[in-house]
PyMOL Python script that loads the backbone (N, CA, C, O; Angstrom):
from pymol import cmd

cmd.read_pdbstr("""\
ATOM      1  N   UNK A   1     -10.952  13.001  -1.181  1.00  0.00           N
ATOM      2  CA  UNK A   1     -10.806  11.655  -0.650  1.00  0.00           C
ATOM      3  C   UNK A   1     -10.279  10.720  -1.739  1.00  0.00           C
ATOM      4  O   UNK A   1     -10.840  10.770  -2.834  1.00  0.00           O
ATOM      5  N   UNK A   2      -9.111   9.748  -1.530  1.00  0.00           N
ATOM      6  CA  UNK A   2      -8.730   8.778  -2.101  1.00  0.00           C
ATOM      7  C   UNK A   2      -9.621   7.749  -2.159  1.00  0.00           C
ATOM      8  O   UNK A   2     -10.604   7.897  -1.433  1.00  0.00           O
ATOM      9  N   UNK A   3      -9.556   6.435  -3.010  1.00  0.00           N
ATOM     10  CA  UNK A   3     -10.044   5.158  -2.634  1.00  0.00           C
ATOM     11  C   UNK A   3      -9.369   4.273  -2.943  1.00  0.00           C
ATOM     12  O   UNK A   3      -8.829   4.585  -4.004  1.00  0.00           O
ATOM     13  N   UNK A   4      -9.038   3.214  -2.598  1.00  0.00           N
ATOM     14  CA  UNK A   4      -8.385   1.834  -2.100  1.00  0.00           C
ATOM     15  C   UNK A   4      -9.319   1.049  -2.126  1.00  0.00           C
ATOM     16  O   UNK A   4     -10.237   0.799  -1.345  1.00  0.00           O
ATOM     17  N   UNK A   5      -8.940   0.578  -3.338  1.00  0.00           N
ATOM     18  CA  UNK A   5      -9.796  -0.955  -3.717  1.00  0.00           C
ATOM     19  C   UNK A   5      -8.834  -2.192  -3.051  1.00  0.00           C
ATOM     20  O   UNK A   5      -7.666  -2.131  -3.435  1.00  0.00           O
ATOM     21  N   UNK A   6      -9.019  -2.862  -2.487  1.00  0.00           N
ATOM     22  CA  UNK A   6      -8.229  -3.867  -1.885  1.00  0.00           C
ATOM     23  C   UNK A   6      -8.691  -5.379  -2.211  1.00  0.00           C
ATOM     24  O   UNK A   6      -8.717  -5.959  -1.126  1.00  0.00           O
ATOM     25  N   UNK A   7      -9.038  -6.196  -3.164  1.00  0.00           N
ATOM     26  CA  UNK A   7      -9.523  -7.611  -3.486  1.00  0.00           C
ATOM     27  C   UNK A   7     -10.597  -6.940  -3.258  1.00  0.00           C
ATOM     28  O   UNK A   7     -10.987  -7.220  -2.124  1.00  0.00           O
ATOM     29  N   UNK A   8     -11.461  -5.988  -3.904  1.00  0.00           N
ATOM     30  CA  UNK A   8     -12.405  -6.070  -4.015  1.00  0.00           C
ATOM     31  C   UNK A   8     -13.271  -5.062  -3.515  1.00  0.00           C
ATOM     32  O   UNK A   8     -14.222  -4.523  -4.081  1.00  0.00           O
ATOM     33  N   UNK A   9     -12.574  -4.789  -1.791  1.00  0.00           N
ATOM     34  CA  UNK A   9     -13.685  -4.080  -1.485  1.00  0.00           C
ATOM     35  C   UNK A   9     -12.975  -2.569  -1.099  1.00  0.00           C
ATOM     36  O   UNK A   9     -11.892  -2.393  -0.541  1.00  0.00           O
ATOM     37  N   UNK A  10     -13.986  -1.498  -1.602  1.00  0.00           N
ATOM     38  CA  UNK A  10     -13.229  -0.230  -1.322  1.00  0.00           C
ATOM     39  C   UNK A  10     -13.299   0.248  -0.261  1.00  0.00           C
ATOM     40  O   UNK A  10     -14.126  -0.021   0.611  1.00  0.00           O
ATOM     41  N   UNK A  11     -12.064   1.344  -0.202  1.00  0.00           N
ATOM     42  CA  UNK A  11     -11.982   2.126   0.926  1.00  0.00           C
ATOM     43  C   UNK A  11     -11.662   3.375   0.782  1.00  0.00           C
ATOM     44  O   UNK A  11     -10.808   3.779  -0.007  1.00  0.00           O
ATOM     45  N   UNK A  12     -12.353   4.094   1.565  1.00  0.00           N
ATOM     46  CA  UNK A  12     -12.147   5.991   1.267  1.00  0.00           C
ATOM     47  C   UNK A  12     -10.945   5.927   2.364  1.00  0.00           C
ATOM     48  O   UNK A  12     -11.027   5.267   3.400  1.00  0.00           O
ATOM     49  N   UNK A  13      -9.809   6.714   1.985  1.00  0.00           N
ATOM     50  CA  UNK A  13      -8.444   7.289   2.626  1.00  0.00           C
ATOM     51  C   UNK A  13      -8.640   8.140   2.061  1.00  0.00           C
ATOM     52  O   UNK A  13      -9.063   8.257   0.911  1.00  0.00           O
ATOM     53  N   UNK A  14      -8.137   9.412   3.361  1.00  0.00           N
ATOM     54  CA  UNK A  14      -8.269  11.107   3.538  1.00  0.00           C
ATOM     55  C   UNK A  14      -6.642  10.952   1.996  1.00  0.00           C
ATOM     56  O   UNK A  14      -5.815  10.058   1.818  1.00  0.00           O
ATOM     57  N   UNK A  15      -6.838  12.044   1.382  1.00  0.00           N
ATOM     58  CA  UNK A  15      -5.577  12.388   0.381  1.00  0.00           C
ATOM     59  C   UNK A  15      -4.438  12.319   1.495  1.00  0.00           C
ATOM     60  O   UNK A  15      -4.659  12.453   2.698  1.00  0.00           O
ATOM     61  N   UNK A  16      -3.088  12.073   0.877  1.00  0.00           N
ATOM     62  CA  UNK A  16      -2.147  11.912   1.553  1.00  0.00           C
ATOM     63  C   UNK A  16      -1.922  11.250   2.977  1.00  0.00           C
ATOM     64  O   UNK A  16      -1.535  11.897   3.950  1.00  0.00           O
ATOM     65  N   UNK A  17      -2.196   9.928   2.998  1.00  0.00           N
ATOM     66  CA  UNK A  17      -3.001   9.028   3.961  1.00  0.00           C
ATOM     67  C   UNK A  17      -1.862   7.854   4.233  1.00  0.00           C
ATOM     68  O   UNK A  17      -1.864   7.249   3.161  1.00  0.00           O
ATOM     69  N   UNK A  18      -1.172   7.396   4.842  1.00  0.00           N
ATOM     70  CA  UNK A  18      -0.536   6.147   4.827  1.00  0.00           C
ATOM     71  C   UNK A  18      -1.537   5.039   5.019  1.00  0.00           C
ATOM     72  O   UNK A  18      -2.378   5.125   5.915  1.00  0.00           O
ATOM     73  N   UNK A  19      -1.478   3.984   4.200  1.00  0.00           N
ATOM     74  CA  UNK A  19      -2.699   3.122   4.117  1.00  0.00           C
ATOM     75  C   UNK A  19      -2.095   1.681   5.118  1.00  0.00           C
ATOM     76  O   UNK A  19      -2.768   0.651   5.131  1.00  0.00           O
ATOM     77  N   UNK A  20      -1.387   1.736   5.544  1.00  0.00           N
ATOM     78  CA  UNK A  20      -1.362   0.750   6.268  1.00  0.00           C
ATOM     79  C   UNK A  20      -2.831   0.298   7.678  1.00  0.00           C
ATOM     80  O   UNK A  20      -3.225  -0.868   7.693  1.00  0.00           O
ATOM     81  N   UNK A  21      -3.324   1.109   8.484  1.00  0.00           N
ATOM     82  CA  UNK A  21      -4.196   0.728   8.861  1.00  0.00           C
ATOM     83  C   UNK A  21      -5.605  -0.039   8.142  1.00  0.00           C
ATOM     84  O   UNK A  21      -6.158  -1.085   8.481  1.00  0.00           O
ATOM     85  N   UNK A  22      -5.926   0.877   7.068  1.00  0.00           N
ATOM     86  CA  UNK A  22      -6.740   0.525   6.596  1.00  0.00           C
ATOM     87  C   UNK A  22      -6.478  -0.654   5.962  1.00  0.00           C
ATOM     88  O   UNK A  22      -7.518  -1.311   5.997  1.00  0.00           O
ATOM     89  N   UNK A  23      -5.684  -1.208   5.445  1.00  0.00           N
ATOM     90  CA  UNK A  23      -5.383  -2.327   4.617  1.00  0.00           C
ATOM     91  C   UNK A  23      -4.956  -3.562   5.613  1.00  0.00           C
ATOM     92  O   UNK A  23      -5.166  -4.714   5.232  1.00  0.00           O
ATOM     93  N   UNK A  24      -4.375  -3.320   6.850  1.00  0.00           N
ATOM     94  CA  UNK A  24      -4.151  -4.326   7.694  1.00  0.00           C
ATOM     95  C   UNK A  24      -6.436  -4.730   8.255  1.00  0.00           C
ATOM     96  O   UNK A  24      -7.033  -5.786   8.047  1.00  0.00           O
ATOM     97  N   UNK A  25      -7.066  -3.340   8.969  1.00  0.00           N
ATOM     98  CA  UNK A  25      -8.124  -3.612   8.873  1.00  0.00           C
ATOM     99  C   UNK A  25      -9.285  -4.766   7.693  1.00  0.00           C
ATOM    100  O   UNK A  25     -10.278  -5.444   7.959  1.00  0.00           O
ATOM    101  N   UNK A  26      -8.532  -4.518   6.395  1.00  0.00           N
ATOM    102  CA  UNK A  26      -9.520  -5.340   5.236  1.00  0.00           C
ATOM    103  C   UNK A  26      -8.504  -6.759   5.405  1.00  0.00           C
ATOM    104  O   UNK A  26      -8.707  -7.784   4.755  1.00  0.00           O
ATOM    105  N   UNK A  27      -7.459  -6.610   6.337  1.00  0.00           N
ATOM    106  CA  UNK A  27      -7.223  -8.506   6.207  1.00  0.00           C
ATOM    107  C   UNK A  27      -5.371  -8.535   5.925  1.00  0.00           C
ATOM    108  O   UNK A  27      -4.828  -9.444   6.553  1.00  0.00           O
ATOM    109  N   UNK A  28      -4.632  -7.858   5.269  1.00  0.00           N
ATOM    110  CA  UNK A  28      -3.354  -7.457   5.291  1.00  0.00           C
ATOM    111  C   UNK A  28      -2.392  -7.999   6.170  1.00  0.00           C
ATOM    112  O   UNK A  28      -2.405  -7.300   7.183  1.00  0.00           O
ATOM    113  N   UNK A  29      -1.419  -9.070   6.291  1.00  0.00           N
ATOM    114  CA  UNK A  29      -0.935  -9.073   7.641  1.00  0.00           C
ATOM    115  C   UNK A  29      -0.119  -8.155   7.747  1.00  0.00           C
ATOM    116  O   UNK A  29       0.566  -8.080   6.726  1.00  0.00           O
ATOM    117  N   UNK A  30       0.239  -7.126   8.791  1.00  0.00           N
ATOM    118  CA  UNK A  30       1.218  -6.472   9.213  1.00  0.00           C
ATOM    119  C   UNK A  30       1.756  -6.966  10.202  1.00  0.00           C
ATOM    120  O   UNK A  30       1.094  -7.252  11.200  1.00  0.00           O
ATOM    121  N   UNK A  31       3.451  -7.222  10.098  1.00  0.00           N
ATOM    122  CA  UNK A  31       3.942  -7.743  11.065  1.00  0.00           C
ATOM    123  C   UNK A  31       4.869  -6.378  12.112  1.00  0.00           C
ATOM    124  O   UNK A  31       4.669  -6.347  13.326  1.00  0.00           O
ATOM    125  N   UNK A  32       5.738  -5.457  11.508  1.00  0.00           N
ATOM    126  CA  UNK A  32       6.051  -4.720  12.242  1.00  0.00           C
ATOM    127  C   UNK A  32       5.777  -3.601  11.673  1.00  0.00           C
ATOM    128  O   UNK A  32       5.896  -2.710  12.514  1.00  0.00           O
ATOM    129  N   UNK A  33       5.398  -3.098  10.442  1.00  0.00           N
ATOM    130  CA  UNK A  33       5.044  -1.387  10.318  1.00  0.00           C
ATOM    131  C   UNK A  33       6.074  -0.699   9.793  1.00  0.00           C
ATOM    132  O   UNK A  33       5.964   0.011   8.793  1.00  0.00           O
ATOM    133  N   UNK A  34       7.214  -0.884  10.487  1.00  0.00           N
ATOM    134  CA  UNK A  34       8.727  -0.142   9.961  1.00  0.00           C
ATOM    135  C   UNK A  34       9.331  -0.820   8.395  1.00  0.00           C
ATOM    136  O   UNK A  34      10.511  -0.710   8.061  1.00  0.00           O
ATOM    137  N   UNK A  35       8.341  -1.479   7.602  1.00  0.00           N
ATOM    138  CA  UNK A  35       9.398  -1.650   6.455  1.00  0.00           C
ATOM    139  C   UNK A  35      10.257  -2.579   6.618  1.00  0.00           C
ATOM    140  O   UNK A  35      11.275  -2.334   5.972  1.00  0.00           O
ATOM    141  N   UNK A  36      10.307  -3.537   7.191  1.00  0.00           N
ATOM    142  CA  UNK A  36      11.276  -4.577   7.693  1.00  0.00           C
ATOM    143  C   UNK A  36      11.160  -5.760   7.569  1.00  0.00           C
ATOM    144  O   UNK A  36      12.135  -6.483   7.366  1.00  0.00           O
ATOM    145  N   UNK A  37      10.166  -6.122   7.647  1.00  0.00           N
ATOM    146  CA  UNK A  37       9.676  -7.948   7.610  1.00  0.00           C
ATOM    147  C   UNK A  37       9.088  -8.142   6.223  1.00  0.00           C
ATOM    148  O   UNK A  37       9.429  -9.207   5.709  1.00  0.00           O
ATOM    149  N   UNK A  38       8.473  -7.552   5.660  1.00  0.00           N
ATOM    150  CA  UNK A  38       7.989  -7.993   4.645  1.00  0.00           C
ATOM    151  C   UNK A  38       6.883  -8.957   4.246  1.00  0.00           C
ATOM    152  O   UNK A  38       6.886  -9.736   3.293  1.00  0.00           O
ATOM    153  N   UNK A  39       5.564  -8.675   5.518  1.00  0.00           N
ATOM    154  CA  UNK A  39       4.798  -9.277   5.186  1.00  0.00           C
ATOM    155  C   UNK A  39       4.019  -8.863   4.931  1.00  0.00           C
ATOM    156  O   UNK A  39       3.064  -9.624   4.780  1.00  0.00           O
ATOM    157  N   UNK A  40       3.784  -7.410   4.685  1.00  0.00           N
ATOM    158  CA  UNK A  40       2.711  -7.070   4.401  1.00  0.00           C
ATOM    159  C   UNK A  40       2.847  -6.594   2.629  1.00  0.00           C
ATOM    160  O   UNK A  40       2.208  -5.652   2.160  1.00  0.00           O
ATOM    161  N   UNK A  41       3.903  -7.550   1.738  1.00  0.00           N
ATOM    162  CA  UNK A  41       3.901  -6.936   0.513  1.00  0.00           C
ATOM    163  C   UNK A  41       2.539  -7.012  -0.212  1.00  0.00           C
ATOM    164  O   UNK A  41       1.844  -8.003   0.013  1.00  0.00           O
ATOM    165  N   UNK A  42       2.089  -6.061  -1.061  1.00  0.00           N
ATOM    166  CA  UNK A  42       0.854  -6.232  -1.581  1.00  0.00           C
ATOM    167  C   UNK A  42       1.406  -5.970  -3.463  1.00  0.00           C
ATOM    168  O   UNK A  42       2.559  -5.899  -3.888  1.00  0.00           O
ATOM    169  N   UNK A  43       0.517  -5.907  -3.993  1.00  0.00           N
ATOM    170  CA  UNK A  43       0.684  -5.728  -5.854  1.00  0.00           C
ATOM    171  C   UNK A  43      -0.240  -4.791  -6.284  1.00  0.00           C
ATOM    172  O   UNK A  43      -1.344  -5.262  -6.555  1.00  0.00           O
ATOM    173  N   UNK A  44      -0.120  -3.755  -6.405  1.00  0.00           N
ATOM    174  CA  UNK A  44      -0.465  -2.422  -7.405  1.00  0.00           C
ATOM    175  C   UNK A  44      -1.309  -3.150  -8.093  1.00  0.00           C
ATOM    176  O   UNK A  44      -0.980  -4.320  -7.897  1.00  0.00           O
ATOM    177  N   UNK A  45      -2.323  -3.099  -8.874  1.00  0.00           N
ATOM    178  CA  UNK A  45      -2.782  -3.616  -9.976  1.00  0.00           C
ATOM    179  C   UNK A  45      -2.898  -2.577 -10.830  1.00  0.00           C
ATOM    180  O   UNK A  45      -2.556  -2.659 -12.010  1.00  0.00           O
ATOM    181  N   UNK A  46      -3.573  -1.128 -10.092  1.00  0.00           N
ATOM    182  CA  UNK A  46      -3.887   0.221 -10.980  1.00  0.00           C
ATOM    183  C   UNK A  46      -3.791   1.098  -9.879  1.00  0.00           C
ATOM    184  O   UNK A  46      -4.011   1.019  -8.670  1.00  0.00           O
ATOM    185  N   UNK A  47      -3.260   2.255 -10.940  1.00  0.00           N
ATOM    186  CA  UNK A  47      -2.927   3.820  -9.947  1.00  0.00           C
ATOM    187  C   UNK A  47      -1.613   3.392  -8.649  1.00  0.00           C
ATOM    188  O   UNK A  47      -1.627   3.483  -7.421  1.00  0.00           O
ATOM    189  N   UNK A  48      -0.390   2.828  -9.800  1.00  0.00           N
ATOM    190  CA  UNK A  48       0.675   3.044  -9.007  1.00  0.00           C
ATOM    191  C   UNK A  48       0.944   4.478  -8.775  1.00  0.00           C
ATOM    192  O   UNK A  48       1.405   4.890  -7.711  1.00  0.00           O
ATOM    193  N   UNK A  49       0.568   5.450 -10.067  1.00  0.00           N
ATOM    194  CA  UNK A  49       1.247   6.884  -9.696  1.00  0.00           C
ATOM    195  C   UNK A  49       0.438   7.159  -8.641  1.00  0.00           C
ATOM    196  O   UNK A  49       0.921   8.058  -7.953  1.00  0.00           O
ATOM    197  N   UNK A  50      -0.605   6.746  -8.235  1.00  0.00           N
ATOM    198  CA  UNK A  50      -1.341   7.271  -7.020  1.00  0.00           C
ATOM    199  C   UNK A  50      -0.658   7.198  -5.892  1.00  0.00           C
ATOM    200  O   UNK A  50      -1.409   7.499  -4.964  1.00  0.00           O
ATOM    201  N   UNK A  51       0.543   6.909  -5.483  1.00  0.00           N
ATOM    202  CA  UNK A  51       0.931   6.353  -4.293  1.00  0.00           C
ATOM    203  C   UNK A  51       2.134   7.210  -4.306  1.00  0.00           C
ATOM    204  O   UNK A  51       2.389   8.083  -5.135  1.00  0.00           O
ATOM    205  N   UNK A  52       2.784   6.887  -3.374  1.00  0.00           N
ATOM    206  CA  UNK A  52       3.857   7.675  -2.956  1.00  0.00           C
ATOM    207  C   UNK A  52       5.142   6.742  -3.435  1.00  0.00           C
ATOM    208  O   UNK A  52       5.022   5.530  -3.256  1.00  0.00           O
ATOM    209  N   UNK A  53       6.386   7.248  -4.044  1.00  0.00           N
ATOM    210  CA  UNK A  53       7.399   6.634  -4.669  1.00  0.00           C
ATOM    211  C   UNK A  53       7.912   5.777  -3.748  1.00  0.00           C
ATOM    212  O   UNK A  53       7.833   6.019  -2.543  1.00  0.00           O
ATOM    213  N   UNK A  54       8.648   4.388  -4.372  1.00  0.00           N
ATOM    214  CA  UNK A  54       9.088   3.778  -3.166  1.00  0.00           C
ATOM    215  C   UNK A  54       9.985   4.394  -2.345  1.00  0.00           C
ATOM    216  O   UNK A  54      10.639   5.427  -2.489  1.00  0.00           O
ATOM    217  N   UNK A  55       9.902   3.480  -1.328  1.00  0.00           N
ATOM    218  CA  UNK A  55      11.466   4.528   0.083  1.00  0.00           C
ATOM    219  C   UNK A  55      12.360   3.269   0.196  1.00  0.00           C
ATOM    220  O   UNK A  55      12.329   2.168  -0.354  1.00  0.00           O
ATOM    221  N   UNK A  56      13.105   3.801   1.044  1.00  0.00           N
ATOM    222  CA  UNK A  56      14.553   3.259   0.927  1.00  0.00           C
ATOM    223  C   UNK A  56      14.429   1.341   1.829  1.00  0.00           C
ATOM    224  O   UNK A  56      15.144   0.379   1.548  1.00  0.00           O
ATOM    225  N   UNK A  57      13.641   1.372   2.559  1.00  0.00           N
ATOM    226  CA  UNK A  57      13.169  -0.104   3.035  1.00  0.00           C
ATOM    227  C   UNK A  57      12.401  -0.240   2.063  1.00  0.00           C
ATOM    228  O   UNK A  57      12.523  -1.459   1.942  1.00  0.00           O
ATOM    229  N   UNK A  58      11.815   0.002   1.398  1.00  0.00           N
ATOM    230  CA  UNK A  58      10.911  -0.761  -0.019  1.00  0.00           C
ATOM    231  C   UNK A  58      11.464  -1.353  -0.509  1.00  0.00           C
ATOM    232  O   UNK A  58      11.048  -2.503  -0.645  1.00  0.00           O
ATOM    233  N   UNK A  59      12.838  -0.963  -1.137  1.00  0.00           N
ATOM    234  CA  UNK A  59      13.951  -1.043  -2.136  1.00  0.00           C
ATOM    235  C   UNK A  59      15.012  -2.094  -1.471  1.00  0.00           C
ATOM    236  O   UNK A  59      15.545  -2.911  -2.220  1.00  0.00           O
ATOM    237  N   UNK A  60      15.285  -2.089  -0.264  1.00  0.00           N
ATOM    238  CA  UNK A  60      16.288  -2.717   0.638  1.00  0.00           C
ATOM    239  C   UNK A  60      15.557  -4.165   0.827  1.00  0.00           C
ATOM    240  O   UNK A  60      16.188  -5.181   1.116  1.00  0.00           O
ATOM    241  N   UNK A  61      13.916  -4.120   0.593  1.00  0.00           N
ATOM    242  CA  UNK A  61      13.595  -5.446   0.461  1.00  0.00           C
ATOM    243  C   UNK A  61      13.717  -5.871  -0.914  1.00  0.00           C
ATOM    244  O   UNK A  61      13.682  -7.099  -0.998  1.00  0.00           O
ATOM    245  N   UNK A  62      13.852  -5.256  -2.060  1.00  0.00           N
ATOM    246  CA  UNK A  62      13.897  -6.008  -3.200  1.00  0.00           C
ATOM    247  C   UNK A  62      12.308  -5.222  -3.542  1.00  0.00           C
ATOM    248  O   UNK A  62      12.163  -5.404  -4.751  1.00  0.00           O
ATOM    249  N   UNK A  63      11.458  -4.684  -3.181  1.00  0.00           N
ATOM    250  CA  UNK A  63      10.409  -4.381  -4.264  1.00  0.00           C
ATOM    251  C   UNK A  63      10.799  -3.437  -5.284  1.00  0.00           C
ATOM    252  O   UNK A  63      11.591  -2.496  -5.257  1.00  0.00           O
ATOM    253  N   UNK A  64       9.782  -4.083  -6.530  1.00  0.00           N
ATOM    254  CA  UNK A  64       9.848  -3.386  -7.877  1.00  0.00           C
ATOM    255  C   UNK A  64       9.167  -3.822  -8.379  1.00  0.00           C
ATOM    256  O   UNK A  64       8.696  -4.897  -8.009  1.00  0.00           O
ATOM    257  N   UNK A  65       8.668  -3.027  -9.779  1.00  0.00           N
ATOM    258  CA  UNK A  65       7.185  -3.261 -10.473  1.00  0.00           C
ATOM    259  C   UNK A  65       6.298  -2.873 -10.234  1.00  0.00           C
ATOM    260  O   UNK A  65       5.950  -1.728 -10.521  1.00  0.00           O
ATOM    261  N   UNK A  66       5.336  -4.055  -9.359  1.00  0.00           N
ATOM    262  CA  UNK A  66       3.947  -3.321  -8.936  1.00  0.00           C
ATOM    263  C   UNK A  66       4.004  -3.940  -7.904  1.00  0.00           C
ATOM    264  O   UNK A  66       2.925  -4.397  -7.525  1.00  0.00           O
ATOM    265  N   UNK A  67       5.273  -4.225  -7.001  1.00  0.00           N
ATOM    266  CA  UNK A  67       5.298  -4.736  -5.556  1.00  0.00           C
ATOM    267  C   UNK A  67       5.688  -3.391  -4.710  1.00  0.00           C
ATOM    268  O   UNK A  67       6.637  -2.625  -4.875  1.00  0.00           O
ATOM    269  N   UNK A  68       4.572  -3.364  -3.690  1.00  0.00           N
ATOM    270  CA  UNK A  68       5.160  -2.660  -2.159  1.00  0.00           C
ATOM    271  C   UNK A  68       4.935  -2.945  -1.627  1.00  0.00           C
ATOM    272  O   UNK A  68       4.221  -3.932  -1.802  1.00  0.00           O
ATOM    273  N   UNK A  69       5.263  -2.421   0.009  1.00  0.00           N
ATOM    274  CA  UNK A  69       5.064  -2.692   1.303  1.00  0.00           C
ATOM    275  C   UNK A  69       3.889  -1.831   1.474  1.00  0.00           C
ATOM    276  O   UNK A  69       3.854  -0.620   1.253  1.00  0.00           O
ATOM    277  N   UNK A  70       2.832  -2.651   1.931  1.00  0.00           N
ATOM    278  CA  UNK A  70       1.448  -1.788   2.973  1.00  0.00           C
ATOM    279  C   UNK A  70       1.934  -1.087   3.214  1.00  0.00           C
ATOM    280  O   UNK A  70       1.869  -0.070   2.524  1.00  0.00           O
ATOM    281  N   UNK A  71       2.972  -1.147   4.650  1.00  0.00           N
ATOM    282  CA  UNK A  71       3.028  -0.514   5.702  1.00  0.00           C
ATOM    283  C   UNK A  71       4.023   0.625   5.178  1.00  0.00           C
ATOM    284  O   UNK A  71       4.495   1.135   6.194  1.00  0.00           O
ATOM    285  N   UNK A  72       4.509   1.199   4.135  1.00  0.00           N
ATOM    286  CA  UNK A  72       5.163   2.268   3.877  1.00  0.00           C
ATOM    287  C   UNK A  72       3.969   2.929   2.576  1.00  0.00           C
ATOM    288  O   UNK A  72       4.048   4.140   2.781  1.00  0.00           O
ATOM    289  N   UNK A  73       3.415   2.822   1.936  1.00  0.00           N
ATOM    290  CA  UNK A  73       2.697   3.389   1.039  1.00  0.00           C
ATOM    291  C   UNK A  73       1.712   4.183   1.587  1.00  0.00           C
ATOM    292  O   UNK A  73       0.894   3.744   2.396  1.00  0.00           O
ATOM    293  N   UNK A  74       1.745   5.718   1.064  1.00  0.00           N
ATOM    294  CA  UNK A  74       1.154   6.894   1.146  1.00  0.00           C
ATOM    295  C   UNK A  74       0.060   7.269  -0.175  1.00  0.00           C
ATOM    296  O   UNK A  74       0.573   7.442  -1.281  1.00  0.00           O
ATOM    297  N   UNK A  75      -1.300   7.378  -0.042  1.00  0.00           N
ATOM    298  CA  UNK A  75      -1.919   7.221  -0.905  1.00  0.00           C
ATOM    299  C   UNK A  75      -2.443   9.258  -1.438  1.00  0.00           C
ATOM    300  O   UNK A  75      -3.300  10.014  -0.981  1.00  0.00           O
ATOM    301  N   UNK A  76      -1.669   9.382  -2.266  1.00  0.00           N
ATOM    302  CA  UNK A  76      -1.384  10.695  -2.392  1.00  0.00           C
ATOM    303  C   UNK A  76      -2.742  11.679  -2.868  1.00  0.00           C
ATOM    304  O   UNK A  76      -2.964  12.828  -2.488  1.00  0.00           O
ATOM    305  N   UNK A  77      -3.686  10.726  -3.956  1.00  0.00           N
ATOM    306  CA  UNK A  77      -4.982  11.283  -4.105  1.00  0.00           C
ATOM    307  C   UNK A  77      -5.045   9.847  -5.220  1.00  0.00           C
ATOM    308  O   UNK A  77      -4.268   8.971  -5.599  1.00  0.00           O
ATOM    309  N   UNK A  78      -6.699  10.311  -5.482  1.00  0.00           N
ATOM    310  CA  UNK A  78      -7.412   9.088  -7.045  1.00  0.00           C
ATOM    311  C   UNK A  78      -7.741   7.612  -6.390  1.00  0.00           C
ATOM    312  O   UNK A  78      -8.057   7.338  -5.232  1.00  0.00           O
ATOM    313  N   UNK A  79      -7.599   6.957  -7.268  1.00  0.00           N
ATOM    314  CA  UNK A  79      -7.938   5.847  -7.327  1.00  0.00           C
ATOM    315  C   UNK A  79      -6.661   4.510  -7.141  1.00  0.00           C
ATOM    316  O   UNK A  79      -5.859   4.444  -8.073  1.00  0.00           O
ATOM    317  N   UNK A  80      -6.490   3.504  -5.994  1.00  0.00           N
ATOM    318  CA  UNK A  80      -5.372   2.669  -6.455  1.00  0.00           C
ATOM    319  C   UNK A  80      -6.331   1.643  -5.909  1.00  0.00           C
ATOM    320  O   UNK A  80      -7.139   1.732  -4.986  1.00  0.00           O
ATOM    321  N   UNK A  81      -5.891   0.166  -7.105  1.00  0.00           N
ATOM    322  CA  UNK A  81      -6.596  -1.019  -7.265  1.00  0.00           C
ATOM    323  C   UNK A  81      -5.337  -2.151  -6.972  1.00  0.00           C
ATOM    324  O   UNK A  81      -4.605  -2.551  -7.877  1.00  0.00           O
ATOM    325  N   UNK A  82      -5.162  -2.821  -4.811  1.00  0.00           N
ATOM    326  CA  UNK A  82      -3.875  -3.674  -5.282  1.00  0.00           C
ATOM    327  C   UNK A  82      -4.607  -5.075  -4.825  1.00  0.00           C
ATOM    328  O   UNK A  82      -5.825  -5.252  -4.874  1.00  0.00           O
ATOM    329  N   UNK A  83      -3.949  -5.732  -4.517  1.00  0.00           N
ATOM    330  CA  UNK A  83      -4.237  -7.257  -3.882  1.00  0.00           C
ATOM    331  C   UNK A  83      -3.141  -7.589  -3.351  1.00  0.00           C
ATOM    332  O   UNK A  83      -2.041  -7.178  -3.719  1.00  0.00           O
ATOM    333  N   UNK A  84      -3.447  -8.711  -2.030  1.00  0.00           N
ATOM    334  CA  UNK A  84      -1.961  -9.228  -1.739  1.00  0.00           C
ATOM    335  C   UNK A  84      -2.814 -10.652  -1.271  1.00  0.00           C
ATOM    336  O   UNK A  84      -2.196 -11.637  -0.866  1.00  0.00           O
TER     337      UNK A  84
END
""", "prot")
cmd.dss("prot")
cmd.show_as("cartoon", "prot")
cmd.util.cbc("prot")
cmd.orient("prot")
């Protein structure tokens, strides 16, 4: 089991998990899911390698650093600490 610290409060995600439910659940807005709108960007704080590399709508919005989209991030195993 993964965990997803989100502002604070954690969450167990099965390994290889797309975290968008769970993170829209702790408060996240998701507006469409597909990588497109861009409201659900959040900030890595720790265990970017934990996640799955960005994809091609990640990138087409402009994220980089320790910015992604909720709704495309795959939480591959360990520990990731973000906030949005």
């Amino acid at each position: 089991m993964a965990k997803l610290i989100l502002n604070d409060e954690e969450i167990e995600i099965e390994d290889g998990t797309n975290i968008v439910d769970s993170i829209e659940e702790a408060g996240v807005p998701i507006g469409c899911s597909n990588g497109v709108c861009g409201t659900c960007e959040v900030e890595v704080l720790e265990g970017m390698a934990n996640l799955s590399e960005l994809n091609q709508e990640e990138e087409d919005l402009g994220m980089e650093g320790n910015k992604r989209l909720g709704c495309q991030c795959v939480i591959n195993s360990g520990t990731v600490k973000m906030t949005y």
